[in-house]
N, C-alpha and C positions, 0 to 999 in steps of 0.2 A: 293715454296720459298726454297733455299738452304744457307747454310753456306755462300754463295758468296753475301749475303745480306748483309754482311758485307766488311769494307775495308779487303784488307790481312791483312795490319799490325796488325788492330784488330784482325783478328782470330787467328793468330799465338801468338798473347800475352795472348789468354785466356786458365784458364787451364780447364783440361781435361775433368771435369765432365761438364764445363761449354760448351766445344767444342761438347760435346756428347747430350748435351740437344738440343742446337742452332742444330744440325743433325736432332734431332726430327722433326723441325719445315716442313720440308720436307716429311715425311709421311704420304702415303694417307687417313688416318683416322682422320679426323680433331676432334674427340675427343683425339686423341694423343698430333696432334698437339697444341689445347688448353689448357692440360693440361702441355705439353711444355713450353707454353706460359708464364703459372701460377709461375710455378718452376722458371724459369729463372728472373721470376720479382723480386722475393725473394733473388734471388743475388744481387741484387740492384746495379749494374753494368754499368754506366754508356757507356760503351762500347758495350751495346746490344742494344741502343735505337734505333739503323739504321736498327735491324731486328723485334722489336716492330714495327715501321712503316710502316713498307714493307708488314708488316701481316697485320694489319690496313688496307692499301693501297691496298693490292696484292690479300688474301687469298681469296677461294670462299666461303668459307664457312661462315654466319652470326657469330657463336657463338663464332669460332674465331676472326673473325673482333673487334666483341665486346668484347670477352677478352681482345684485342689488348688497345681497346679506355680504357676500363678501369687501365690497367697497365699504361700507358701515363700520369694517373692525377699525377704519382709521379715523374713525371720532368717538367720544364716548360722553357724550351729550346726551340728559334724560329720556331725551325724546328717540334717539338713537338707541340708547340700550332697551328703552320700552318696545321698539317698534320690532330689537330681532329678540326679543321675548315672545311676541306678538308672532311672530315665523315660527318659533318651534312648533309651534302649532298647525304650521300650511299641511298643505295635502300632497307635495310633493315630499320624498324621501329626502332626497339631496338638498333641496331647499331649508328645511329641516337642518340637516347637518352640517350643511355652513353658517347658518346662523350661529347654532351651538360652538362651532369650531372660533367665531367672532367673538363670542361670548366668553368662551375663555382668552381671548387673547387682551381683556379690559386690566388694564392698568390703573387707574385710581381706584380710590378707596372707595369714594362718593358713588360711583356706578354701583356697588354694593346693597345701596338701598332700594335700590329699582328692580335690583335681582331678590333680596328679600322677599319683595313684596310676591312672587311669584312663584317662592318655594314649597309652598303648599299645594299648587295644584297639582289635579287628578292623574292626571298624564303622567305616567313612568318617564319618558322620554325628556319631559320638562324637568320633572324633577332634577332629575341625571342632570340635565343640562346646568341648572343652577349651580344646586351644589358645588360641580363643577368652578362653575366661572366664580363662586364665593370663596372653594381653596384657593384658588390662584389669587384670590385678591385678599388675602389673608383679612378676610374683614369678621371682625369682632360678634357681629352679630349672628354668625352663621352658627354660633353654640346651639343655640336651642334648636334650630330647623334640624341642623345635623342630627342631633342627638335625640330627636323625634323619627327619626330617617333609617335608624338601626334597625329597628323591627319592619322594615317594608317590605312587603312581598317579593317586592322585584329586587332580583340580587343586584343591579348593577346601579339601583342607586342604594344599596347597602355598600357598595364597594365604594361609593362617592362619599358616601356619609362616614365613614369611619377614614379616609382620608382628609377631611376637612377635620375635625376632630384634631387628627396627626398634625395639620401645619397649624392650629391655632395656640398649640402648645410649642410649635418653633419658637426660639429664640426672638426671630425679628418680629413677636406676634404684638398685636396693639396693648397699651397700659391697661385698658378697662379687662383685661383677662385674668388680672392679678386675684381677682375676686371670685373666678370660676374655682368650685369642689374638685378638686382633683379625684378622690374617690368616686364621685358622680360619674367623671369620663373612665375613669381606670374599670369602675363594673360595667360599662358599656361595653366596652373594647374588649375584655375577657369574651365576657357572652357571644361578641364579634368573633372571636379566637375558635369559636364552637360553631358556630353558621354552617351552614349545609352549603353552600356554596362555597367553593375552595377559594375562589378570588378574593372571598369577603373574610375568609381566614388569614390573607396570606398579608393583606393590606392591613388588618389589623394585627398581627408578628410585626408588622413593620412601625406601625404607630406605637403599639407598646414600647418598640427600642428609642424611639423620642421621647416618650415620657420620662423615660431612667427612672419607673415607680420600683424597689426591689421585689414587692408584694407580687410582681406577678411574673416571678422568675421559674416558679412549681409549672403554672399553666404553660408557659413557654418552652419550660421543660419535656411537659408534656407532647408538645404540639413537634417537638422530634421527630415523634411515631406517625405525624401523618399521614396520608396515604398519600399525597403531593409534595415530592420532594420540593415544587416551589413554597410551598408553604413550612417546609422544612428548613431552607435556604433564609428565608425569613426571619425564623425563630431564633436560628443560632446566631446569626449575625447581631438581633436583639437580644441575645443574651450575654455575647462579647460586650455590647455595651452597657447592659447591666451589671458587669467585673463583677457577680456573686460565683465564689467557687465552687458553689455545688452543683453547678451544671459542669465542669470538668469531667465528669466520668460517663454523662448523657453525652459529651459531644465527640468523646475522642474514636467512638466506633465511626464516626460517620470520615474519617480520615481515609477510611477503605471503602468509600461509597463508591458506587460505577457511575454517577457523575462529577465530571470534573468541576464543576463550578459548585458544587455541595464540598467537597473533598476542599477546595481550597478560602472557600467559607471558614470552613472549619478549623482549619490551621489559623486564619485570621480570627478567631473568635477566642483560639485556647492563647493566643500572644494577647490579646487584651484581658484575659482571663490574669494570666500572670502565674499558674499554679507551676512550679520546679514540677509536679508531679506528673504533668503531661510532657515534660522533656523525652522520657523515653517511646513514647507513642511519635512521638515528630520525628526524633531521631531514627525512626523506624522505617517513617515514610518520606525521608530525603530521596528517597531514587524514584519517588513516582513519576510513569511513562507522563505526566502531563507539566510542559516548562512552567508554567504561570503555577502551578500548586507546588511544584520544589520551590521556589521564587516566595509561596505566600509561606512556606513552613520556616523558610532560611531566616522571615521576617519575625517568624513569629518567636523562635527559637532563640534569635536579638536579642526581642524585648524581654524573655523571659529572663533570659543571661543578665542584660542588662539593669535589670531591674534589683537580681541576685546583689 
């Protein structure tokens, strides 16, 4: 790649140190040229972006490519978000994963539509990656892709797909959402709840507890018994914030779980619950060996009092 990776006009406007770096990029030692890379990012120059992608695009060397994707997460110009969509796809591993790693760190909304366009392809790896950068960017449009993305083979962009899902029903989510079926996504996410992959169960316990639908407080119930107490951890937590009391009698055995961070879940979930009737189950396990679960029972036992 040469200086010619840029327009002329560009090159003739930039000055000198900056023209002598951009020359860098041309030498056959791609630790040159990557350290090239580094330097000229740091000019923050909007006028270099066309020889950032070209090295992305062009360069043979991995460690370049992937300086390249990494420099790229600090613009988010069409042709930028196109180009490390365009990476997920290299042949190198790592090249690959910073681009994806770029990709989520997009901040406007507008980048959004560039990653749409891209949701659909073949490639697990892509997929994953989109999704991905769509939750982060809470953008509106990612309902349908997501909600075609439940059934994928590949667990781990089921586990992206039922994640985006989760933030589009957040609070800060865009006005055109108002008009999304809620039932539509709440049988999604059920079905999620049942996945053969525990990651894809556990993320979806946890979007159910965003939704606050009550209807699916039985399933979450259920989802108690799983065999992954992280998926366990999950449900109960979405069920504190569902405040229906009939999961008070599903949650209060897990107060004697042999993990700490389930045990004090669970005291946080029976003080959101609110029921007087799990008072003596808390009052039971004030002396548990672990500080932060006496701590969440003392909270929880508050609010139950205080609520009295």
């Amino acid at each position: 790649m040469t200086v010619s990776s840029l327009p002329a006009a560009n090159v003739l406007s930039l000055p000198a140190a900056s023209a002598a770096l951009l020359a860098r990029l041309a030498d056959p030692d791609p630790a040159v040229r990557r350290i090239a890379l580094f330097e000229l990012a740091d000019l923050e120059d909007a006028k270099l972006l066309h020889a950032f992608i070209a090295a992305l695009r062009d360069d043979p060397a991995p460690d370049v490519r992937r300086e390249a994707a990494a420099v790229l997460a600090a613009w988010e110009e069409d042709d930028v978000v196109e180009a490390l969509c365009v990476a997920l796809l290299d042949a190198d591993d790592d090249v690959r994963a910073t681009a994806a790693q770029s990709l989520s760190e997009l901040k406007q909304p507008s980048s959004g539509r560039v990653l749409h366009r891209w949701a659909a392809r073949p490639e697990p790896f892509v997929r994953r990656s989109v999704l991905r950068g769509l939750r982060e960017l809470r953008f509106a449009d990612a309902f349908e892709p997501a909600l075609h993305a439940l059934p994928d083979p590949n667990a781990e962009v089921r586990i992206e797909a039922v994640a985006v899902l989760g933030w589009l029903k957040d609070t800060r989510a865009l006005a055109p959402l108002a008009s999304l079926s809620d039932p539509a996504i709440v049988d999604a996410l059920l079905a999620a709840l049942r996945d053969d992959a525990w990651q894809v169960r556990e993320e979806a316990a946890t979007t159910l507890g965003k939704l606050h639908a009550p209807s699916t407080s039985e399933a979450l119930i259920a989802a108690l018994g799983d065999a992954y107490w992280q998926v366990r951890l999950r449900a109960v937590r979405a069920l504190g914030q569902l405040r229906d009391a009939r999961a008070v009698s599903a949650v209060e055995p897990l107060l004697s779980h042999t993990i700490s961070n389930l045990r004090k879940e669970a005291a946080l979930a029976l003080g959101e619950l609110g029921s007087r009737e799990s008072l003596p189950a808390l009052q039971a396990a004030l002396e548990d060996r672990d500080p932060d679960v006496r701590k969440a029972i003392r909270i929880a036992i508050g609010q139950i009092e205080g609520a009295a």
